[in-house]
N, C-alpha and C positions, 0 to 999 in steps of 0.2 A: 394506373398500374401501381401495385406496392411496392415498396426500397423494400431489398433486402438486409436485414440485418442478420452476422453470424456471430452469433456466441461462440467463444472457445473457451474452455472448461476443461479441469483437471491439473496436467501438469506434472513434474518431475520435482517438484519441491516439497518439505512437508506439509507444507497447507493445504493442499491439493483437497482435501476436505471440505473447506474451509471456502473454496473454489466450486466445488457443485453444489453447495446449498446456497451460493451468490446465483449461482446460474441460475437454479431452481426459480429463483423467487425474479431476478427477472425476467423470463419466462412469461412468467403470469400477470407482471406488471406494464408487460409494453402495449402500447398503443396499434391494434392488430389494426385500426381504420387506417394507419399510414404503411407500417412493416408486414412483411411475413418474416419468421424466425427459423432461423437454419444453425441448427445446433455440430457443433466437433469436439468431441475428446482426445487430449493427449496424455496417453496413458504413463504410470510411473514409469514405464521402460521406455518413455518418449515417441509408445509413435499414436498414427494420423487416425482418428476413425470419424465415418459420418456418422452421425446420429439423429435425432429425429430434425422433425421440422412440422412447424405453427404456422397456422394461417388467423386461427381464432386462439382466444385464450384458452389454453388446456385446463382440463378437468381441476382438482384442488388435488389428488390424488397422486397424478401424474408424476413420474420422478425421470431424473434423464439417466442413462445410460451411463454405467461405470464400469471399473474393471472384471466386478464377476458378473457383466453380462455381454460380454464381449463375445463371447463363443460364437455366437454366428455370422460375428463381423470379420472381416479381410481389412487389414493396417492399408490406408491409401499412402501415396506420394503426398507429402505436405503441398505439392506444388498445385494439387488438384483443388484446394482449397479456395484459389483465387475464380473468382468471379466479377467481370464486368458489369460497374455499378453499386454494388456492395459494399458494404462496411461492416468493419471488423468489433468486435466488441471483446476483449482480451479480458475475462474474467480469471485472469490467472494471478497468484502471490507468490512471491519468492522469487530464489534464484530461476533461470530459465522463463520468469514470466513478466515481470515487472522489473530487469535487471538491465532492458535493454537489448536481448537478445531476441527475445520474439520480434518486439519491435523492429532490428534490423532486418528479420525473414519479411516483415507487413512490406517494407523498403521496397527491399530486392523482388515482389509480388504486384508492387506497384499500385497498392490497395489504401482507401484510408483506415485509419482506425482510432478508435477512443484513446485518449489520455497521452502522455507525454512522451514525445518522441525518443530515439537512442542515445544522446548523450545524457540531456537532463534522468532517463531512467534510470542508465548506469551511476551516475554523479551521487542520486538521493538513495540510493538501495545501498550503496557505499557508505556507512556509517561513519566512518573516517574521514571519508573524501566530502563527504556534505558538512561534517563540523570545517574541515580546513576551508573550505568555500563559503562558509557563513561565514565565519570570523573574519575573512576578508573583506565582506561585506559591511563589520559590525556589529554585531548581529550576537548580543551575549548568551553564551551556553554554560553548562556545570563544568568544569577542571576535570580535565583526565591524560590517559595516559595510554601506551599501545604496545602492544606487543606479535609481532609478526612470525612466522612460524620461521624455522633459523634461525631466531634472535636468541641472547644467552638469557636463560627461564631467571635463573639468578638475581642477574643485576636488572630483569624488568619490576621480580617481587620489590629487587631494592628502591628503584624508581617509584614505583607507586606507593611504598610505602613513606616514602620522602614527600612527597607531593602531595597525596592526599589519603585522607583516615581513614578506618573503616566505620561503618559498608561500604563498600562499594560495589558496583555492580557489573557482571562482566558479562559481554554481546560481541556472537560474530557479528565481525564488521559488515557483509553482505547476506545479510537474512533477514528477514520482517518477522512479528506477529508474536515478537516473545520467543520464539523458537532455538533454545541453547542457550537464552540469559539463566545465572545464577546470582545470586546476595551472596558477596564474600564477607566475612565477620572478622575473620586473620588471615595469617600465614598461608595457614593449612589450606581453608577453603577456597582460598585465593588461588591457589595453586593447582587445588581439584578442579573450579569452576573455570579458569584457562584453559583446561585440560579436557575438558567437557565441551568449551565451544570450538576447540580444536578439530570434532566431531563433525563442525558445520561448516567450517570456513577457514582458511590459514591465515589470518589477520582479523585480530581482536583488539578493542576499545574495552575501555576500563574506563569506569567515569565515580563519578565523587557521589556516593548516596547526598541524596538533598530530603530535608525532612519538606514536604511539597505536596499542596493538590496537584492534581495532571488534569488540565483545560486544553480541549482540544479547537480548531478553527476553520473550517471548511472551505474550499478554495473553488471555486469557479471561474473557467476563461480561457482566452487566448491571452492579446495583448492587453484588454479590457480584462480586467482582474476582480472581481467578485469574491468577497465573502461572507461570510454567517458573523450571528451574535456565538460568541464562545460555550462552547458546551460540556462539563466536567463528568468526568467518571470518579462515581461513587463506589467504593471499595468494602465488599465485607469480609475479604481474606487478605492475608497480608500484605503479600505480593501481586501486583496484576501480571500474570503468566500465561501462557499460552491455552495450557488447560482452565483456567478460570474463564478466561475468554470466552473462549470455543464448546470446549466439553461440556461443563459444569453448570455456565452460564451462570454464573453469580457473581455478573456487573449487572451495575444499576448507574442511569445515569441523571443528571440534572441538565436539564434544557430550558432557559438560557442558564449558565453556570452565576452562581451568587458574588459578583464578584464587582470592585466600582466600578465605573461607568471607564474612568481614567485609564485603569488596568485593561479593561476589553478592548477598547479603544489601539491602545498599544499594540495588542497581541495580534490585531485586525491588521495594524500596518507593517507590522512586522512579519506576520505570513505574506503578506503581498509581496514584500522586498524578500523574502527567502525564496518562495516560490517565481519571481520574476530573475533574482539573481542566478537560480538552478536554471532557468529557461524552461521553467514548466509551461505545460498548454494540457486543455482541456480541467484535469481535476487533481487534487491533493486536499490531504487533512495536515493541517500543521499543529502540532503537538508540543505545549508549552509545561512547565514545570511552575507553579508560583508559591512563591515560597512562604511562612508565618513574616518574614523581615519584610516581606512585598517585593522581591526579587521575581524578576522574572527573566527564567531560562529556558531558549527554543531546543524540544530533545529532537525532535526530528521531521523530516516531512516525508509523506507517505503516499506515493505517487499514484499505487494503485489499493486505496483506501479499502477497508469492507464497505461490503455494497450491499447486502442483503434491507431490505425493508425493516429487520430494527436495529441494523449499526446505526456508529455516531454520524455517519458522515450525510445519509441519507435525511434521517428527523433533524438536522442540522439547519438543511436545508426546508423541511418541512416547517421548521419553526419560523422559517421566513417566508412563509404563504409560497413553497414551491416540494408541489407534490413528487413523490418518487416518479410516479409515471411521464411528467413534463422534464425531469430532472434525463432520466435517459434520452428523451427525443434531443433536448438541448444540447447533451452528450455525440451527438451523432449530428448535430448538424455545427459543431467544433472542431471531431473530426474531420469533417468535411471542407470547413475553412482552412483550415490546418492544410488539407492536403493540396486542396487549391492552390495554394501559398508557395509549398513545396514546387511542385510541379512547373509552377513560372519562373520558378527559378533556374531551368533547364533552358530557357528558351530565348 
């Protein structure tokens, strides 16, 4: 008989985008001789809907179910969700999806699921809260600076400009994917681009422009930690931003990134220890900065990485002779340890 696996897709963040073309493509990528695929959307207004469900690989055609096809659908009870046996596959970014909080509903549902449990998700989607937990570990990152909503706008311009120079670059503290960063040059923009990620989240990071390739590192595992040879993104617009991402599509990457042996080397032990320090389990991309001086600083780790068949995180692992499609089953049989784990600990 087949596992079931459930995709959920969508979301109440703005990647949510970003989130059904992950689904899309795994879909089409899982292994139908072991799963059948049982799809759910959670619409921007946060609620429950079924949607389809795989037994073979769908057509090339085929797309899932979004908000303007909802009309014939009735919102379920999230509770209806749970199924004996099953595993959860959270293709969700952002707040509401990788923050920790879905995760707590997978908890209280008593269900396994892919990727890192509720504190580590909360911890690493915290921008803030993952630099102060690195550096406790060690663990060198760029110089920066914070500013939390109530705080006086004034003396934080004055703080950061005491500290460090411009550009610099300013990020809600709880959001992925580019989503509200701006490039401050001064005062002014400084001021605008605070004001801007204010938009996303009420606590904001401000960190030190680094003139830097951006080498990312892929993380696989529970306590047995696995990862990739490092892998760079290649830039032909200024800023890597949400829309160059996403929309535009105008990254290019290098797989294995050109860099010595010494430096990868590093970057490999050093995701491990950030990723093991956050208590991650299942999967993360850990994302370095390296500098023209050979500086190397860790900007973030990203718990629930893009997944689509041509993110980094996916040819990542390709480049290590581990195809997307074995890459999800391993995924799910992580979970599954994971939850084992869990579960004895009750008893």
């Amino acid at each position: 008989m087949k596992e079931t696996l459930i995709l959920l897709y969508g979301g109440r963040s703005a990647e949510r985008e970003v989130s059904v073309l992950t689904a899309e493509s795994v879909m089409r990528a899982v292994d139908y001789d072991r799963f059948q695929v049982k799809t759910y959307f959670i619409s921007s207004e946060g609620k429950f809907y079924k949607t389809q469900e795989f037994t073979s690989t769908p057509d090339a055609a085929e797309k899932l179910m979004t908000n303007d096809r909802l009309a014939d659908l009735e919102a379920l009870n999230p509770g209806l969700l749970y199924e004996e046996g099953a595993v959860i596959f959270p293709l969700l970014h952002g707040p509401m999806g990788e923050d920790g909080t879905i995760q707590g509903f997978f908890e209280i549902l008593g269900m396994p699921y892919v990727g890192t449990g509720v504190l580590a998700s909360s911890m690493a989607m915290d921008k803030i809260s993952t630099k102060r937990i690195l550096e406790s570990a060690g663990i060198a990152q760029v110089p920066y600076t914070t500013f939390i909503e109530g705080d006086d706008l004034g003396l934080a311009l004055d703080e950061t400009e005491a500290r460090l120079s411009y550009p610099v670059f300013v990020k809600p503290s709880n959001m992925g994917s580019s989503v509200g960063i701006s490039k401050a040059e001064d005062r002014a923009s400084l001021e605008a681009a605070i004001r801007e990620a204010l938009r996303y989240d009420s606590r904001i990071l401000i960190e030190q422009g680094v003139d830097a390739r951006e080498i990312e590192v892929a993380i696989l595992g529970n306590q047995d930690i696995q990862t990739t040879l490092p892998g760079e993104v290649v830039k032909d617009v200024a800023f890597y931003d949400y829309q160059a991402k996403y929309i535009d599509n105008k990254i290019e990457m290098a797989i294995p990134a050109q860099i010595p042996e010494e430096v990868a080397a590093k970057m490999r032990e050093e995701a491990r220890k950030a990723f093991h320090a956050l208590g991650g389990t299942g999967l993360s991309r850990c994302d370095f900065f390296y500098t023209k001086d050979g500086d190397i600083f860790l900007n973030e780790l990203n718990t629930m990485p893009g997944f689509t068949q041509w993110s980094m995180y996916p040819l990542l692992w390709k480049n290590m002779g581990f195809s997307y499609e074995d890459l999800i089953s391993k995924l799910v049989d992580l979970a599954k340890e994971v939850y084992a784990k869990r579960q004895a600990h009750f008893f």
